[in-house]
TORPA-382088 format. One record per residue: x, y, z of N, C-alpha, C in turn. Coordinates in nm, 2 decimals. Each point is the difference from the previous one (the first is absolute). Example, Ala and Ser with C-alpha at 12.3 -4.5 7.8 and 13.67 -1.06 7.14 Angstrom:
<recs>
rec n.u 1.32	n.v -0.57	n.w 0.78	ca.u -0.09	ca.v 0.12	ca.w 0.00	c.u 0.09	c.v 0.12	c.w 0.00
rec n.u -0.04	n.v 0.11	n.w -0.07	ca.u 0.09	ca.v 0.11	ca.w 0.00	c.u -0.08	c.v 0.11	c.w 0.08
</recs>
This chain:
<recs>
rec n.u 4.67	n.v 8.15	n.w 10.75	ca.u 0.15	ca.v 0.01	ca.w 0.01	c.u 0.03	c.v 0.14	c.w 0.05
rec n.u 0.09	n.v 0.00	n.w 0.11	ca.u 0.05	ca.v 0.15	ca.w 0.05	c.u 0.12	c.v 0.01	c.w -0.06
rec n.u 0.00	n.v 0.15	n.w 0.00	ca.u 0.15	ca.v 0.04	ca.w -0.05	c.u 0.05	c.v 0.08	c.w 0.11
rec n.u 0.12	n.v -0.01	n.w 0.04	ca.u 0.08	ca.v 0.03	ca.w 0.11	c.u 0.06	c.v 0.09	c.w -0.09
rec n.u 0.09	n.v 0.13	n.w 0.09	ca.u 0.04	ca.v 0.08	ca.w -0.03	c.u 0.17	c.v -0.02	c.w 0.04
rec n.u 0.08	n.v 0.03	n.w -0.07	ca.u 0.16	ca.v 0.00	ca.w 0.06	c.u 0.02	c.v 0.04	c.w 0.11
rec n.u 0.08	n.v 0.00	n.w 0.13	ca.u 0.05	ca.v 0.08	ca.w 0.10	c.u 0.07	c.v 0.10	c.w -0.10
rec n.u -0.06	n.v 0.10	n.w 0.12	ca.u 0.09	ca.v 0.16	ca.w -0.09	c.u 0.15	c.v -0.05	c.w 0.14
rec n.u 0.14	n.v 0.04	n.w -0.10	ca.u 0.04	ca.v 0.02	ca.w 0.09	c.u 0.09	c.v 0.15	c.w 0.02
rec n.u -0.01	n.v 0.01	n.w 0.11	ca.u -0.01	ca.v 0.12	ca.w 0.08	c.u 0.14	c.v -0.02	c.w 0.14
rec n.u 0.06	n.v 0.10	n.w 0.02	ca.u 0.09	ca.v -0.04	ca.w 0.07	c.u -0.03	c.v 0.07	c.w 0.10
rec n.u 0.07	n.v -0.07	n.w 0.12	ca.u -0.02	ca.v 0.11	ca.w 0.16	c.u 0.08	c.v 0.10	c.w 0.00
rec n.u -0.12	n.v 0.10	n.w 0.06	ca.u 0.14	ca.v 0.14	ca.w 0.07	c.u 0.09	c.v -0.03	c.w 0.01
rec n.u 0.07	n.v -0.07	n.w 0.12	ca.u 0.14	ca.v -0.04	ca.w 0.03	c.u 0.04	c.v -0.04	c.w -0.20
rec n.u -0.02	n.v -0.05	n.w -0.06	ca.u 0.07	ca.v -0.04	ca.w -0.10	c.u 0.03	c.v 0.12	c.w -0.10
rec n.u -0.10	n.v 0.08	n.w 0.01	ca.u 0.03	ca.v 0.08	ca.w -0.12	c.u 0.10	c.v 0.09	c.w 0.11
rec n.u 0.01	n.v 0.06	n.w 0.11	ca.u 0.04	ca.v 0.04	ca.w 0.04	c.u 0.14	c.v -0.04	c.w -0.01
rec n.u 0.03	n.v -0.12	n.w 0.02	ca.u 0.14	ca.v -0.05	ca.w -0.02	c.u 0.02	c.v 0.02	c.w -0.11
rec n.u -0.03	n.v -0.03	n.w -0.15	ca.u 0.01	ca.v 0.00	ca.w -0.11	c.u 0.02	c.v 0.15	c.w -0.04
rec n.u -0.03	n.v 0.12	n.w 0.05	ca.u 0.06	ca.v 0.15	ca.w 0.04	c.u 0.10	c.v 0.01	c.w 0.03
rec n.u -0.02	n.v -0.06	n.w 0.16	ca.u 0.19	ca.v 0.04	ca.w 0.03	c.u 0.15	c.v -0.07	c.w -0.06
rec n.u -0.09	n.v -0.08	n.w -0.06	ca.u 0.11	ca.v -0.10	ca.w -0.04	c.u 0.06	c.v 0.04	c.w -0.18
rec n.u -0.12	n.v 0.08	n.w -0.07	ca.u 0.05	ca.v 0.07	ca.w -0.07	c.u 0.09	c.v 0.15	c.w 0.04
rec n.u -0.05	n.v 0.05	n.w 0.10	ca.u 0.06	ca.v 0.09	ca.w 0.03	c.u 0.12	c.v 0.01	c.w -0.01
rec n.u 0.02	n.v -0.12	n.w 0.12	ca.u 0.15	ca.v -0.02	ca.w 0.03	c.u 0.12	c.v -0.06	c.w -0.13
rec n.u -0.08	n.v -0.06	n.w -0.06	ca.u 0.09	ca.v -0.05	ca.w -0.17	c.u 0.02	c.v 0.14	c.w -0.04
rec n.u -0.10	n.v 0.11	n.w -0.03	ca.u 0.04	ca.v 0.11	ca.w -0.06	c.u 0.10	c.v 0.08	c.w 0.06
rec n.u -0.01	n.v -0.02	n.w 0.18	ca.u 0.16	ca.v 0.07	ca.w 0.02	c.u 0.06	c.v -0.10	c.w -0.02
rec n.u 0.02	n.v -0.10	n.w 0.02	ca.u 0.11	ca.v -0.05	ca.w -0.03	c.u 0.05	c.v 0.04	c.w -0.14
rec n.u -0.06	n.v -0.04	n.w -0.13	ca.u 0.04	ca.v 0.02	ca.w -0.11	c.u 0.03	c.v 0.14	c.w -0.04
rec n.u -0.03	n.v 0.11	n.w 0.09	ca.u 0.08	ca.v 0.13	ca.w 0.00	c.u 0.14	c.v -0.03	c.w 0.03
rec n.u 0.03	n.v -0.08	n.w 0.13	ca.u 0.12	ca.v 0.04	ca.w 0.07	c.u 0.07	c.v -0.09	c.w -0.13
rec n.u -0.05	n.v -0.08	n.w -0.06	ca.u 0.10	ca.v -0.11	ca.w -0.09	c.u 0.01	c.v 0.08	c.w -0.15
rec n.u -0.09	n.v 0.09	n.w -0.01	ca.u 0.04	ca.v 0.12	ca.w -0.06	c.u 0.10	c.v 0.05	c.w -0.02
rec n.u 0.02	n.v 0.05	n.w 0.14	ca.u 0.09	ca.v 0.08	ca.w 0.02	c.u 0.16	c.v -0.02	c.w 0.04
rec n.u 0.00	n.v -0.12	n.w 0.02	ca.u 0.13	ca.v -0.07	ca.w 0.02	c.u 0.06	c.v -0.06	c.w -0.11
rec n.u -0.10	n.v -0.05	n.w -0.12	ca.u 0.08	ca.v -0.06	ca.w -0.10	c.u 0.01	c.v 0.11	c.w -0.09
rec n.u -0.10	n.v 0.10	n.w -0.04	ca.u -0.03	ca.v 0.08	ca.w -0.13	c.u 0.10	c.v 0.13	c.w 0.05
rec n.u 0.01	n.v 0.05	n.w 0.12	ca.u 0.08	ca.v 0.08	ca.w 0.10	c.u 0.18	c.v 0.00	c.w -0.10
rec n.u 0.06	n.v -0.11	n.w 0.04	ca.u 0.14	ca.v -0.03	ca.w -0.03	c.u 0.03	c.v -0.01	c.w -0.18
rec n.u -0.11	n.v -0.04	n.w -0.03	ca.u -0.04	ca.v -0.02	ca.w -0.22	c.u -0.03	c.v 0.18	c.w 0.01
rec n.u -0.06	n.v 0.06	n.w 0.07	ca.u 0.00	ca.v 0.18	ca.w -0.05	c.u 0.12	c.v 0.04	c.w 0.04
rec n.u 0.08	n.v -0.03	n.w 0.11	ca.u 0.12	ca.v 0.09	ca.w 0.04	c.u 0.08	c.v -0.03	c.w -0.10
rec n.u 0.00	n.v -0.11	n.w -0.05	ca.u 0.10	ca.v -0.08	ca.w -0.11	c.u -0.06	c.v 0.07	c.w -0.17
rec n.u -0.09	n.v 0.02	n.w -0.02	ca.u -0.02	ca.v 0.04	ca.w -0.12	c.u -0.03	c.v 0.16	c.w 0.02
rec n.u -0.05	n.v 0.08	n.w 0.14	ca.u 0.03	ca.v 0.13	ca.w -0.03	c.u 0.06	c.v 0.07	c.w 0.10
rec n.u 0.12	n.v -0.01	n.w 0.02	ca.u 0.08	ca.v 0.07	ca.w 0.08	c.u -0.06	c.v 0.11	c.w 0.04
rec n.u 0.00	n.v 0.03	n.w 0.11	ca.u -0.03	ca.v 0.15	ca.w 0.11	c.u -0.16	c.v 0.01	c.w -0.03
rec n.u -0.06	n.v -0.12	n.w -0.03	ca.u -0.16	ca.v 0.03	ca.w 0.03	c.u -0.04	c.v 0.04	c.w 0.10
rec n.u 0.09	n.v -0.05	n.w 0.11	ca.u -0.09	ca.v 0.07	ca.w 0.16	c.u 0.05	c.v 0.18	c.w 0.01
rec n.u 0.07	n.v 0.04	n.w -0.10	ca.u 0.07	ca.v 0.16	ca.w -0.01	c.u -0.10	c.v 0.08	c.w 0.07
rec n.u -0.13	n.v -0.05	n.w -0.08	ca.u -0.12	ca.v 0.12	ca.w 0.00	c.u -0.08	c.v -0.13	c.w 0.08
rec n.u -0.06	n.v 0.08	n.w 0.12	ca.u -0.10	ca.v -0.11	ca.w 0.08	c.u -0.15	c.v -0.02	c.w -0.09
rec n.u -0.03	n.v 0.11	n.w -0.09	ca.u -0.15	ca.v 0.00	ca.w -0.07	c.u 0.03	c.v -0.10	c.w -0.08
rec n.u 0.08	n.v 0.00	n.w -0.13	ca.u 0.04	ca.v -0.10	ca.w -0.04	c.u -0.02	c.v -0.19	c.w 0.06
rec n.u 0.13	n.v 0.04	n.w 0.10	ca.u 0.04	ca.v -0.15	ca.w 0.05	c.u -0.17	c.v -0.03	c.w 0.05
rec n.u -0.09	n.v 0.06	n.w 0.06	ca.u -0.10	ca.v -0.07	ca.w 0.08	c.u -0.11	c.v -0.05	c.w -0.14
rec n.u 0.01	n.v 0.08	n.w -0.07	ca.u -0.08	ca.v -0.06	ca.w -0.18	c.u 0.03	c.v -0.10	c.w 0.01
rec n.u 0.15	n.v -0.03	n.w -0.06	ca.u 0.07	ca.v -0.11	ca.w -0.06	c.u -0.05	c.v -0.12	c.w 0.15
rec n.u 0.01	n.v 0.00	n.w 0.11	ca.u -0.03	ca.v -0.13	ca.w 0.13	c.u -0.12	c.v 0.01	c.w -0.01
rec n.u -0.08	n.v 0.10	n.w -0.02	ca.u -0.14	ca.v -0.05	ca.w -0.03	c.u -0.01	c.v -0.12	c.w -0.09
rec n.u 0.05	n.v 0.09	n.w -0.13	ca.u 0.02	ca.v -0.10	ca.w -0.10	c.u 0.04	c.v -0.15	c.w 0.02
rec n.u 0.10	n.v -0.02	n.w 0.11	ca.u 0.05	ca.v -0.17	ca.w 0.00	c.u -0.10	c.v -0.05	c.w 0.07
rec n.u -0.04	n.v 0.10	n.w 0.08	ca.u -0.14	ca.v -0.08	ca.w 0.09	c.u -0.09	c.v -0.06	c.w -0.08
rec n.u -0.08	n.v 0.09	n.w -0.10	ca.u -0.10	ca.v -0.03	ca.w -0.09	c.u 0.02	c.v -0.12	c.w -0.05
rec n.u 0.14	n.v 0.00	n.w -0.09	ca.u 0.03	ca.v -0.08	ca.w -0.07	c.u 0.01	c.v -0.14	c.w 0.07
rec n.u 0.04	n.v 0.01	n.w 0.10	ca.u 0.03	ca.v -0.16	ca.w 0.03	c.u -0.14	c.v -0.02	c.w 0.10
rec n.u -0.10	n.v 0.09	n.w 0.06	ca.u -0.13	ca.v -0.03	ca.w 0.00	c.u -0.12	c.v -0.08	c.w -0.09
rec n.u 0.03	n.v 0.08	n.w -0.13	ca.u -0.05	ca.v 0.01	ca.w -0.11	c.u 0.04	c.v -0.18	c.w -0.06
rec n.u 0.12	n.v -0.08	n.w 0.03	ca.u 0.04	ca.v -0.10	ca.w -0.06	c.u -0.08	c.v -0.06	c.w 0.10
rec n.u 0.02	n.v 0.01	n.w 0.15	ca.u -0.09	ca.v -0.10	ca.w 0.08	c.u -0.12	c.v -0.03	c.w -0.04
rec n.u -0.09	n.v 0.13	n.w 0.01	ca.u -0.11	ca.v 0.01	ca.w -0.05	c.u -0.09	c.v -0.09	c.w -0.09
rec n.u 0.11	n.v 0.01	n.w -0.14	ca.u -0.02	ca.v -0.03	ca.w -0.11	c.u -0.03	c.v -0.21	c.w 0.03
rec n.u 0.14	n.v -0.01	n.w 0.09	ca.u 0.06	ca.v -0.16	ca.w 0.01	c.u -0.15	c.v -0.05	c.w 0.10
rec n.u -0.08	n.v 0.13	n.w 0.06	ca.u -0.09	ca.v -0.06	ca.w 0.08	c.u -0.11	c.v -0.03	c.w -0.02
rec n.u -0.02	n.v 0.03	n.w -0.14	ca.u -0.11	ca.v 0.04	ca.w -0.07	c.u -0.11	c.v 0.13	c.w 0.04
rec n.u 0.07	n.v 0.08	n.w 0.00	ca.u -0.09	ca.v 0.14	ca.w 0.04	c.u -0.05	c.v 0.02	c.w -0.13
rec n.u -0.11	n.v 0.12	n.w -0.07	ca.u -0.02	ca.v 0.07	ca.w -0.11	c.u 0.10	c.v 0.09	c.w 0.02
rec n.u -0.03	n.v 0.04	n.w -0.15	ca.u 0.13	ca.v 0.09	ca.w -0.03	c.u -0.07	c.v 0.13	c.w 0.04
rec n.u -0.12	n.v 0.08	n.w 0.01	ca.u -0.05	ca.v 0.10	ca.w 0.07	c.u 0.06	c.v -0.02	c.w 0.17
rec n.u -0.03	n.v -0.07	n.w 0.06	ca.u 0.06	ca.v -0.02	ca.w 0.12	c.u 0.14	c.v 0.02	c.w 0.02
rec n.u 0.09	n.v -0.06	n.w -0.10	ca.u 0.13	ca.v 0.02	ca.w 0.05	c.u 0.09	c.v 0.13	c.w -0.06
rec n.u -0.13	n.v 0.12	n.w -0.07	ca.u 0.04	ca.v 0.12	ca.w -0.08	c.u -0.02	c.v 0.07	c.w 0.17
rec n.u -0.14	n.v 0.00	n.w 0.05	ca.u -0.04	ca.v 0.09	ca.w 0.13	c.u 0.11	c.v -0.05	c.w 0.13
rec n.u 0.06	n.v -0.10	n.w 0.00	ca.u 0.11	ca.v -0.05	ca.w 0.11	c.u 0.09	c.v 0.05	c.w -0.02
rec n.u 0.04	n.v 0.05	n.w -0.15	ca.u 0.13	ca.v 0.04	ca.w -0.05	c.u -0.01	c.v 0.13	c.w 0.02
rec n.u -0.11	n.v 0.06	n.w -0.01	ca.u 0.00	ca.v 0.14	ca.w -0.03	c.u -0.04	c.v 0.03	c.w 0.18
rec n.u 0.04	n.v -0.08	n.w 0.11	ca.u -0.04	ca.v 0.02	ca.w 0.11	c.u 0.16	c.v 0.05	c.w 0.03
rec n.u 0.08	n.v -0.07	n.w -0.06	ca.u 0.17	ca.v 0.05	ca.w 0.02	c.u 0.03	c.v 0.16	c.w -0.03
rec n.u -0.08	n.v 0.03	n.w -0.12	ca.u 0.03	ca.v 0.14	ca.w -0.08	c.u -0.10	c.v 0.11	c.w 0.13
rec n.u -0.11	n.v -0.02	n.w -0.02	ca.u -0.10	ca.v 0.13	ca.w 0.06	c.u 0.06	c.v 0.05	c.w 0.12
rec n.u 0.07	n.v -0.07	n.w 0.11	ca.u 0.04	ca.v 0.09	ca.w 0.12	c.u 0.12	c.v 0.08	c.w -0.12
rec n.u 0.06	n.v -0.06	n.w -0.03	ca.u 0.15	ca.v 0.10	ca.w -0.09	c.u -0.06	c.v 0.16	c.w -0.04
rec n.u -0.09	n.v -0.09	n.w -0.09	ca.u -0.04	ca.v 0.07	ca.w -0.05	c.u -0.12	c.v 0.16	c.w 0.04
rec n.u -0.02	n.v -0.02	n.w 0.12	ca.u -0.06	ca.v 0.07	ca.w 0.09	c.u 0.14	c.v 0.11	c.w 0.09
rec n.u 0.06	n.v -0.11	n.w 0.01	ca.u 0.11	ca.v 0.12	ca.w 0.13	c.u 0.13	c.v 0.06	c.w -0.10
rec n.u 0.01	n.v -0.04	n.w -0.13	ca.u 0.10	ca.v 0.04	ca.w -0.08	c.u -0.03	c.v 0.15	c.w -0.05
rec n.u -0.13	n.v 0.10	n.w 0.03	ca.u -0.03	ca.v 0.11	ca.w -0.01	c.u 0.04	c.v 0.08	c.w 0.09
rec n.u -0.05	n.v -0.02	n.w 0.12	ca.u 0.08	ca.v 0.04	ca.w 0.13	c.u 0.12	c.v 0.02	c.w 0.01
rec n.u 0.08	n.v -0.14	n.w -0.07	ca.u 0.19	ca.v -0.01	ca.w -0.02	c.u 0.01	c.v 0.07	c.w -0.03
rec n.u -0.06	n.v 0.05	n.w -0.14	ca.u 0.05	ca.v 0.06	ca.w -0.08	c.u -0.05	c.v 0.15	c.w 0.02
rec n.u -0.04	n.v 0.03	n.w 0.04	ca.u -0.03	ca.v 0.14	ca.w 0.06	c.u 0.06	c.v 0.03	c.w 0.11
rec n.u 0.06	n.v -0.08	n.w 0.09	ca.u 0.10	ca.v 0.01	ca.w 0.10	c.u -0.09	c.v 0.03	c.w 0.17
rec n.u -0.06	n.v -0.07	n.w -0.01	ca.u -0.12	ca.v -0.03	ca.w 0.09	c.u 0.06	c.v -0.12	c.w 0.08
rec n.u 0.02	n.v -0.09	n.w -0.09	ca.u 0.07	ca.v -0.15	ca.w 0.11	c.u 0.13	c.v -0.01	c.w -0.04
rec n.u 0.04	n.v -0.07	n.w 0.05	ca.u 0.19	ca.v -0.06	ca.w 0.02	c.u -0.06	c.v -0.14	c.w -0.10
rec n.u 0.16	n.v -0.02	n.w -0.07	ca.u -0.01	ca.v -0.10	ca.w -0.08	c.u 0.02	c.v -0.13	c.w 0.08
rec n.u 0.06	n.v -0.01	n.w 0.19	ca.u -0.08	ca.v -0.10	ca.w 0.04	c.u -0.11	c.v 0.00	c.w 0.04
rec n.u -0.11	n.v 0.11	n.w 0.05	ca.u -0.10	ca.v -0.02	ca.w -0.01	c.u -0.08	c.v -0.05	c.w -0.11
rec n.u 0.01	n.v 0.02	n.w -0.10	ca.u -0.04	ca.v -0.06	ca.w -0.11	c.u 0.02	c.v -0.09	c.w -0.05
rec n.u 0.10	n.v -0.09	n.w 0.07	ca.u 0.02	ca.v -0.11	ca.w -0.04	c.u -0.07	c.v -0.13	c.w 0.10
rec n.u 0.00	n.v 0.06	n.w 0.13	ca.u -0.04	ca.v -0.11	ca.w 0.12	c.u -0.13	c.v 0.02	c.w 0.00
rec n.u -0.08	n.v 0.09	n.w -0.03	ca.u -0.13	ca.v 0.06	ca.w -0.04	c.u -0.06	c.v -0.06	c.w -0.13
rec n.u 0.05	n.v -0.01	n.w -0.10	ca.u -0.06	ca.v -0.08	ca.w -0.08	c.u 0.00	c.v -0.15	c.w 0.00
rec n.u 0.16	n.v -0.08	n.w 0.02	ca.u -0.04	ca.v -0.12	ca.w 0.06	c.u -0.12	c.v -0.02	c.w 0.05
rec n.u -0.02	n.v 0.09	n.w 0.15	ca.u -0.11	ca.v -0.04	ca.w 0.12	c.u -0.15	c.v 0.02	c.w -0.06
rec n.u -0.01	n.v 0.07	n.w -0.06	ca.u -0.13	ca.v 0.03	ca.w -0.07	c.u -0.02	c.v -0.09	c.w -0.10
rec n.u 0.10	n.v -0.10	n.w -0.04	ca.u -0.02	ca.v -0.14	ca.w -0.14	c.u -0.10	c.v -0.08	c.w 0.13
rec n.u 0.03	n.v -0.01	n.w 0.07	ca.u -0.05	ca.v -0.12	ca.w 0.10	c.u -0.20	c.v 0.05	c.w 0.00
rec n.u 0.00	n.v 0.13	n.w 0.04	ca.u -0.17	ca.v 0.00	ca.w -0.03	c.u -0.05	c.v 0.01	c.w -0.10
rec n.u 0.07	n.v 0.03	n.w -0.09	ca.u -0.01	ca.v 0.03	ca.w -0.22	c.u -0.03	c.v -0.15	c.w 0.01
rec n.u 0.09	n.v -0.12	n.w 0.03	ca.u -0.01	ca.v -0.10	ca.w -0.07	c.u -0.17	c.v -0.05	c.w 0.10
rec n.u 0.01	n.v 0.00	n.w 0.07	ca.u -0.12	ca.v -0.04	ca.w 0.12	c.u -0.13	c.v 0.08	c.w -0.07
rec n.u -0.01	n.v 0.12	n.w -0.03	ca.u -0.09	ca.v 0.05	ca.w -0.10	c.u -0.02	c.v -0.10	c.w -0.12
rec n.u 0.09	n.v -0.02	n.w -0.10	ca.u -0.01	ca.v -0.05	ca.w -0.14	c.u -0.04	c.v -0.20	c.w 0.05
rec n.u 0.00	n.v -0.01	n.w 0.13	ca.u -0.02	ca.v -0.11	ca.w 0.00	c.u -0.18	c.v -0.03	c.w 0.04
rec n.u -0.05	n.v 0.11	n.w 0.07	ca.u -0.09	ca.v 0.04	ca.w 0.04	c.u -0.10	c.v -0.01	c.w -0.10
rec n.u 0.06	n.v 0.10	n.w -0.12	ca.u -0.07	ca.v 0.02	ca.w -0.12	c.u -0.05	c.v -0.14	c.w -0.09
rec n.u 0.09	n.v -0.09	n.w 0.03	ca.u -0.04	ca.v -0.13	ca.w -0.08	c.u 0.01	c.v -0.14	c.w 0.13
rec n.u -0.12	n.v 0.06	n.w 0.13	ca.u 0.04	ca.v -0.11	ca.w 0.07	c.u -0.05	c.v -0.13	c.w -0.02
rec n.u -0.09	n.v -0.03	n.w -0.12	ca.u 0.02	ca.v -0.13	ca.w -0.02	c.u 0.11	c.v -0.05	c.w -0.06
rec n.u 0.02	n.v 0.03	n.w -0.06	ca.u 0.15	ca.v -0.04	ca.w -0.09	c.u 0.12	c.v -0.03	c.w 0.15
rec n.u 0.00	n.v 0.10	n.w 0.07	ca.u 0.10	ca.v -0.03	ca.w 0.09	c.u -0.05	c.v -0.11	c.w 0.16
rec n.u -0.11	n.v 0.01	n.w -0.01	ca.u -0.04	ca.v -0.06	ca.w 0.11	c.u 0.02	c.v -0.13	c.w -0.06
rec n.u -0.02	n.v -0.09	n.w -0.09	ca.u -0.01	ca.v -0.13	ca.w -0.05	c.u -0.12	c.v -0.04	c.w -0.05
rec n.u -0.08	n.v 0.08	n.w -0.01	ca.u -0.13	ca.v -0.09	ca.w -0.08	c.u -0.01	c.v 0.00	c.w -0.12
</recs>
């Protein structure tokens, strides 16, 4: 009597590759949905948040995370994964907010500057767990 072994399965480049971009693009997306619903619930619960740009860019990090953080969660990510996604919102802030604050950069630089740098933060933290994000 032989014993056969299971097919491993294993997916193609092209797949896991798709299964990358396709998280990618959920995680902007669920930034921008972030930022449009959680955006109008902060102007509403804290008047003149955008006063101070260090502040206001915290707090949009913040709605990004958060409504990342729910996709995440609905997609079945680990909860280690969707702490390093979240904390991909904070680390540019929190990098150029020294500079701000030393009066090195302009508070829109600091603001279009850390957005642009979430985009390789999150590409990093997805790197870091590319099985999880690739699909296998």
């Amino acid at each position: 009597m032989t014993t056969q072994t299971p097919p491993q399965h294993t997916h193609s480049r092209g797949r896991r590759t798709w299964h990358l971009v396709r998280h990618y693009l959920e995680m902007v997306v669920a930034m921008v949905v972030g930022m449009v619903v959680l955006g109008p619930l902060e102007a509403l619960l804290w008047p003149g948040v955008d006063d101070r740009v260090d502040v206001h860019a915290v707090v949009m990090a913040t709605n990004m995370a958060v409504a990342m953080a729910a996709w995440m969660r609905f997609r079945g990510h680990s909860w280690p994964a969707i702490v390093e996604m979240s904390a991909a919102m904070y680390v540019p802030f929190a990098v150029l907010l020294v500079p701000y604050w030393a009066g090195a950069v302009s508070g829109s630089f600091l603001f279009t500057a850390g957005h642009v740098l979430m985009l390789p933060a999150m590409a990093l933290a997805m790197w870091w767990r590319l099985d999880e994000y690739a699909g296998c």
